[in-house]
C-alpha distance (Angstrom), angle and dihedral (degrees) to the residues before:
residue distance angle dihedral
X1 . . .
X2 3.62 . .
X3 3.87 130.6 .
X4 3.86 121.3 -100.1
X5 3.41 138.2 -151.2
X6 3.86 127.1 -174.4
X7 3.53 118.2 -146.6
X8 3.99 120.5 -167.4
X9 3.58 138.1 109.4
X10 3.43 129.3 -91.7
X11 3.72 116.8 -71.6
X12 3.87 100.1 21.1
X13 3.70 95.5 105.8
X14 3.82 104.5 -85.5
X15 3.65 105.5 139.3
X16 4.10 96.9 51.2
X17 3.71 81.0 53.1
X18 3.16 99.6 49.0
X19 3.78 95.0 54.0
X20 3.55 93.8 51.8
X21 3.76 102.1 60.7
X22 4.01 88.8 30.7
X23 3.97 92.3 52.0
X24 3.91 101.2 121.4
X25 4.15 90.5 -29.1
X26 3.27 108.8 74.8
X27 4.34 148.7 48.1
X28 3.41 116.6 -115.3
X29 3.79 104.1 131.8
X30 4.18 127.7 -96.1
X31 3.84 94.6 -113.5
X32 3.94 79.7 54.4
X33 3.82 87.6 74.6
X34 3.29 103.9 58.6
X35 3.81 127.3 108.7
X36 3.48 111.1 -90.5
X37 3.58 139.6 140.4
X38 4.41 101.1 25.5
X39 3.69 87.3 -57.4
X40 3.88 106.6 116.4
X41 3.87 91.5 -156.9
X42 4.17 104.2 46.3
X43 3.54 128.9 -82.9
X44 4.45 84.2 -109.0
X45 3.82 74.9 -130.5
X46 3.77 107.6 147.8
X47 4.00 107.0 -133.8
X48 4.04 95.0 -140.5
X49 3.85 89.9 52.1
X50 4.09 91.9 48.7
X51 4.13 84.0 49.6
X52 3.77 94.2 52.5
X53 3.79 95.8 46.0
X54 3.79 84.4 47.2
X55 3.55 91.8 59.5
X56 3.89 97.1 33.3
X57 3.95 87.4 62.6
X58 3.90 92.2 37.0
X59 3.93 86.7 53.8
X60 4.07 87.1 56.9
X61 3.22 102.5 53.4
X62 3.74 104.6 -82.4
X63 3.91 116.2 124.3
X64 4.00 94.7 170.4
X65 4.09 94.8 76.7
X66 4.10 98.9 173.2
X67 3.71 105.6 130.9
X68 3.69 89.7 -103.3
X69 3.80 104.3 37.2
X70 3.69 118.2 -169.0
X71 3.93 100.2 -133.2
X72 3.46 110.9 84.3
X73 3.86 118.5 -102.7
X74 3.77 123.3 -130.0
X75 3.48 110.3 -153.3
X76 3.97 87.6 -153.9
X77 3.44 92.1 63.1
X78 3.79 101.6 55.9
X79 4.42 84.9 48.0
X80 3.55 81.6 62.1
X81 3.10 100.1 50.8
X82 3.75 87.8 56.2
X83 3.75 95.7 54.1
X84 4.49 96.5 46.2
X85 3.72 82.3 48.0
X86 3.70 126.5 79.1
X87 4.24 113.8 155.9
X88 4.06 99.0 73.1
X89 4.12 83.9 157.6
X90 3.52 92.8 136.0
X91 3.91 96.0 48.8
X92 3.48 95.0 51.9
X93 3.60 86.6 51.4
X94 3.77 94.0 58.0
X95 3.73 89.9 42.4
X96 3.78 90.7 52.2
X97 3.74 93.9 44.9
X98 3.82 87.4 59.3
X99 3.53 95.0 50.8
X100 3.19 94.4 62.0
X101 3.61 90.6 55.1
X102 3.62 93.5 51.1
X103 3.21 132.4 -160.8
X104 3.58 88.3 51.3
X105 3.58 127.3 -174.3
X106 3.93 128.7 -153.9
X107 4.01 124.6 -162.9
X108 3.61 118.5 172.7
X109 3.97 127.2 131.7
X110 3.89 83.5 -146.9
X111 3.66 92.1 67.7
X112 3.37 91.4 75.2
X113 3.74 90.2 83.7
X114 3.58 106.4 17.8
X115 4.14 85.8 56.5
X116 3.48 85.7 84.4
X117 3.63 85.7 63.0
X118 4.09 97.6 45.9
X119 3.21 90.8 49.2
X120 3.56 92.9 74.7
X121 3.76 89.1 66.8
X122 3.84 111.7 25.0
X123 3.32 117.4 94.8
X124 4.21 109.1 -120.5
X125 3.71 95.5 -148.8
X126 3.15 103.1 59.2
X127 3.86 99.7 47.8
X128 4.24 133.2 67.7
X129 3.63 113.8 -154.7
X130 3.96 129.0 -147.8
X131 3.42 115.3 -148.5
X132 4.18 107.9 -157.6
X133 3.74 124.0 -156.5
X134 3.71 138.1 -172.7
X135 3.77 135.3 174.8
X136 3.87 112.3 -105.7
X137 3.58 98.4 -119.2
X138 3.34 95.9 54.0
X139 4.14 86.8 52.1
X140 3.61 85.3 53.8
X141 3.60 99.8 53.8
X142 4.18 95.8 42.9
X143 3.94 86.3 61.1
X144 3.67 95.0 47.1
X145 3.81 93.5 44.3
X146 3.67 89.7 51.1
X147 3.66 96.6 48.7
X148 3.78 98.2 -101.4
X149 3.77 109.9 135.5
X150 3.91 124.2 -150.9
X151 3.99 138.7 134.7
X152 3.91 112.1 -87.6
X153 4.17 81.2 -122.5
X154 4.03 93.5 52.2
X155 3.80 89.3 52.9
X156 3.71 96.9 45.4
X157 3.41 92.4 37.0
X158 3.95 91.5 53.0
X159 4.01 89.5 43.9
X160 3.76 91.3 60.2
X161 3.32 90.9 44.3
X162 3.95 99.2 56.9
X163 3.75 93.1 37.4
X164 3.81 88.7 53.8
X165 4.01 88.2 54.7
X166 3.62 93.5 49.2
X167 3.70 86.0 56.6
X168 3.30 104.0 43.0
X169 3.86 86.1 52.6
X170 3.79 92.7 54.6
X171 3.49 97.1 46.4
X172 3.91 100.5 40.0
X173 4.19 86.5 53.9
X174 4.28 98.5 29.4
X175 3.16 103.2 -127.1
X176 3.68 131.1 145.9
X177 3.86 129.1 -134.8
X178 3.95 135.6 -172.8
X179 4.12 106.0 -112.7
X180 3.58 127.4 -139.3
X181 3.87 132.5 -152.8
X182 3.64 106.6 -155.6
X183 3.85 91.3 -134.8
X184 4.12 82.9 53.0
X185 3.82 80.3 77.1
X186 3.68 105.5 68.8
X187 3.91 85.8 54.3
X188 4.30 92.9 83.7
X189 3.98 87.6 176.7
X190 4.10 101.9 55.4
X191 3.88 91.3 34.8
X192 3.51 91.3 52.2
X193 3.67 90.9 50.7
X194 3.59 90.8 38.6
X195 4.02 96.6 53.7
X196 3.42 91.1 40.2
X197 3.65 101.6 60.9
X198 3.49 93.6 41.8
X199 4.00 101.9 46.5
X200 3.63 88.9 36.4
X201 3.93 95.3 -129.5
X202 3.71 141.7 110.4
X203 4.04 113.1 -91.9
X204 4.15 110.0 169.4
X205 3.31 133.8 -166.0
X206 4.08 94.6 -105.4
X207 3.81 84.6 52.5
X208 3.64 93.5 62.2
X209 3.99 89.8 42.9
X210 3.70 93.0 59.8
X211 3.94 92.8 47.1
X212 3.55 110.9 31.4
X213 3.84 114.9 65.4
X214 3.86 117.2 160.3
X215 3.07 125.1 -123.6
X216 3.77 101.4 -119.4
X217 3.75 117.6 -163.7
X218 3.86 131.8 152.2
X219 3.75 106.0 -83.3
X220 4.06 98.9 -105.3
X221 4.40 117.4 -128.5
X222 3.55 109.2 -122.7
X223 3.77 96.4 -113.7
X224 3.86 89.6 47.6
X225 3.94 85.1 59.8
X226 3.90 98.8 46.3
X227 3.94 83.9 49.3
X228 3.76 96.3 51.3
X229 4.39 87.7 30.9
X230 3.99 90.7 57.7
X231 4.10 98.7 31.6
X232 4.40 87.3 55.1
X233 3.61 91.6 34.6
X234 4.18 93.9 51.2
X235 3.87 85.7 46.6
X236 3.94 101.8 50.4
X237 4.09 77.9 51.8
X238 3.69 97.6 58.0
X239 3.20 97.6 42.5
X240 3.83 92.8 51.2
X241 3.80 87.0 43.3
X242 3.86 87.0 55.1
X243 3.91 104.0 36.5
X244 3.88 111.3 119.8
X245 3.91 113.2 -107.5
């Protein structure tokens, strides 16, 4: 079995993924599992790997580290930051850590910028990669409906923007990847199949019953979600407005 790593924004669907093809296959880390983030099951984000991206994206010139920052990333700047750096001790640590766990598995909505730093010491052959998708509106919505403010523009903006990077990653080092629809998820049958074939492993139907568990809310009206969009969204402004420097 090879490693994996999931690369996707935040919001597309990631972490439900993630726990299906990690579930009792894969190294993520135990603290990895637990609920974090809205998601009542874990993100299956492992801690370390959060830290390091963190630091990789503080050590560019990004101070706002939340996996889906608000200033815009340039991709250049993080390649330089490869090149004026030298002692990477502590991320071949991590790396080598998780090789001896292998198969390893890494989740992390960061990673879709700070791959173009791992990839300077990953090894390509022995790693798939899952490229997640989701439409923008639907992005959009999942942040409001879990209390996370931002401008429809910011959040499309920042979609492009990560989805771009994943690209330009791909195509800039040729490698192939298995994409993912988030709506491809509810379908447990053709994913199965679909994850299967590609990863080369043994997904079942139970598996993806003792993972994946919807989250079920009462579908929303649209002027009920423009009320509760602009109330939350007026709010987070005020109190930024009024926050002591």
């Amino acid at each position: 079995m090879k490693n994996v790593i999931i690369l996707g924004a935040g919001r597309t669907g990631s972490s439900p993924l993630a726990g299906l093809i990690a579930y009792k296959r894969y190294y993520i880390q135990q603290e990895a599992i637990k609920s974090r983030g809205g998601y009542p099951d874990g993100d299956y984000e492992n801690p370390e790997l959060i830290k390091l991206n963190q630091d990789i994206l503080m050590e560019s010139g990004y101070g706002y580290t939340k996996a889906n920052i608000n200033k815009s990333v340039n991709i250049d700047t993080i390649k330089q930051f490869i090149h004026q750096n030298k002692n990477f001790s502590k991320y071949h640590d991590f790396l080598k850590n998780c090789n001896e766990h292998s198969p390893w598995l890494w989740k992390d909505p960061r990673l879709c910028y700070t791959i173009h730093f791992w990839k300077e010491l990953i090894n390509f052959d022995q790693i798939k990669f899952i490229f997640i998708t989701r439409d923008k509106k639907d992005i959009f919505r999942s942040y409001t409906k879990n209390n996370i403010y931002c401008t429809k523009k910011d959040v499309y903006q920042k979609y492009e923007e990560q989805v771009d990077s994943v690209k330009l990653f791909f195509k800039e080092n040729n490698l192939n990847s298995l994409n993912i629809h988030s709506p491809e998820l509810k379908n447990k049958e053709k994913l199965i199949e679909k994850l299967n074939q590609y990863l080369e492993i043994d997904i079942k139907v139970s598996d993806y019953d003792a993972v994946y568990k919807p989250n079920i809310r009462k579908k929303e009206s649209g002027l009920h979600f423009w009320i509760r969009y602009y109330t939350g969204f007026i709010k987070i402004m005020i109190e930024r407005a009024f926050k002591p420097l």
